[in-house]
N, C-alpha and C positions, 0 to 999 in steps of 0.2 A: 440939493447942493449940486450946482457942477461940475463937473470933471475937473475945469481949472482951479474953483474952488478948493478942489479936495487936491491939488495937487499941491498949491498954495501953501494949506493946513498942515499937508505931509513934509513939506521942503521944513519950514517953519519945525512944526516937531523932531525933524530928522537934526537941524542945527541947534536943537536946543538940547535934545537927549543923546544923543552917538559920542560926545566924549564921556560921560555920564556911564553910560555903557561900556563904555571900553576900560574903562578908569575899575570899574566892579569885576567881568571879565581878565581882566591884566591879573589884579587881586587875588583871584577864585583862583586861576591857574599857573601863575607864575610864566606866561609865556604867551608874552607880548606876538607872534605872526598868529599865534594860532585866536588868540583875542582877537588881531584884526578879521580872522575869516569868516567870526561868530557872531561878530555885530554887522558885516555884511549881510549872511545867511539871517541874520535877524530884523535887520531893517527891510528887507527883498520881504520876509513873512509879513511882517507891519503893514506897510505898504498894500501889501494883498487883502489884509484883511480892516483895511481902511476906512474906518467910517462903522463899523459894527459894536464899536467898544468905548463905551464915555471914556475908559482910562486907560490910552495906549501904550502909556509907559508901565502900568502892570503888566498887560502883554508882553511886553518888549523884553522888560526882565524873566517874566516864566518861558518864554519860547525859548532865554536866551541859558538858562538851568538846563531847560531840554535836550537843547546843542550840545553844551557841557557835557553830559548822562549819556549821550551816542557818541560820546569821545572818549570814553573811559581810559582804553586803552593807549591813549599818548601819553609820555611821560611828564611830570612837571621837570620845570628844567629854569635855572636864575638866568636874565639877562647879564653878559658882559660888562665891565665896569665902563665900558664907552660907552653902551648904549644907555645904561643907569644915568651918566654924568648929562647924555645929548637929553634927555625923556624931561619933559614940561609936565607931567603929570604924580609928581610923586607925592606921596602924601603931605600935607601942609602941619604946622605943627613946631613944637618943639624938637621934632627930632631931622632938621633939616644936612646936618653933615651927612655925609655919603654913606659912610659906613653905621651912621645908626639908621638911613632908611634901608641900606640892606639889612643891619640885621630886622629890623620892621618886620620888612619883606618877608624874610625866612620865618621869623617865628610866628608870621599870619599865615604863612603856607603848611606848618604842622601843626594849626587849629583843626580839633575835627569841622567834615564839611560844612555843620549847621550852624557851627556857634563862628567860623570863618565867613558866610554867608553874612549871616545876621550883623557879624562887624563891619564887612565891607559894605551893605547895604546903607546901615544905620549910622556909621562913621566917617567912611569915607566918601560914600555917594551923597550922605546928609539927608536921607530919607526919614521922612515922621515912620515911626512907631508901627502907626497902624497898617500904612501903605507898607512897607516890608513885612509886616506881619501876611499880609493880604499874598504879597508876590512869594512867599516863602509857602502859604497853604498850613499857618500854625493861629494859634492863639497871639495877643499882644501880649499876655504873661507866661507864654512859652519863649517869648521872643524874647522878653527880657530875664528872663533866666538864662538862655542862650547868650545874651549879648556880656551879663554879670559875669558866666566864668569865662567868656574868650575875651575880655579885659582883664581881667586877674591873671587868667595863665599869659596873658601877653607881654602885663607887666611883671611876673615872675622870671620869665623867659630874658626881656630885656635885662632884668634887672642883673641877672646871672651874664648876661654878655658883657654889662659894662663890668663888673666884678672880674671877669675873666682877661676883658680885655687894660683894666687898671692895674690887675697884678702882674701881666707878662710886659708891661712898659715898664713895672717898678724892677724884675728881676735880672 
């Protein structure tokens, strides 16, 4: 393969997976500048390591966990409701009014890390099963154990927002 070839391949995968990325990222942290700097620092690695790996978009996701793990110590922190209102990327669905994708937001951000992982992977990114299984380093019935309770506590969670937020409109 040539150089142009492979840069061809890389441009091509970079416009196909980077909101993909960024979309899982946003999710995992809650903090949309520090997402952009992570699928940067993750795409510059891709890139580098171009052409060594039949499946770059598992790469692209484990280097991009990696990133995350040497970030520990930033805090998560919600976007703004302008920046909520301006963002093309929010989760698609039933819960399209603002206030139910924030609260989305929030109660996917007090998922523990794995079963939050596993939902943004497998729900929001729209990943098969086995390929999140793969980029997460578990079983595919570890995965779907994980993905069963951070859907359950998700919809427990909502369910107590709308309940919360139906009784202080009635009172």
């Amino acid at each position: 393969m040539t150089s142009d070839e492979a840069n061809e391949q890389f441009i091509s995968f970079y416009t196909a997976w980077r909101g993909k990325l960024f979309k899982a990222v946003a999710a995992w942290t809650g903090d949309r500048h520090a997402a952009e700097d992570v699928v940067q620092e993750v795409m510059i690695l891709v890139r580098h390591y171009w052409g060594r790996y039949s499946r770059p978009e598992i790469l692209m996701y484990r280097l991009a966990r990696q990133q995350l793990a040497r970030r520990v110590a930033a805090p998560m922190q919600m976007d703004s409701l302008e920046q909520r209102q301006e963002a093309d990327d929010l989760p698609a669905g039933p819960a399209r009014d603002l206030d139910q994708q924030l609260d989305l937001l929030a109660a996917l951000r007090r998922l523990p890390t794995r079963q939050r992982e596993v939902v943004v992977l497998t729900e929001l990114c729209d990943l098969d099963q086995s390929a999140a299984a793969e980029i997460l380093g578990i079983s595919v019935s570890a995965l779907k154990t994980h993905k069963a309770r951070g859907l359950r506590t998700l919809q427990e969670r909502l369910a107590g927002a709308r309940a919360d937020t139906e009784g202080g409109n009635s009172a």
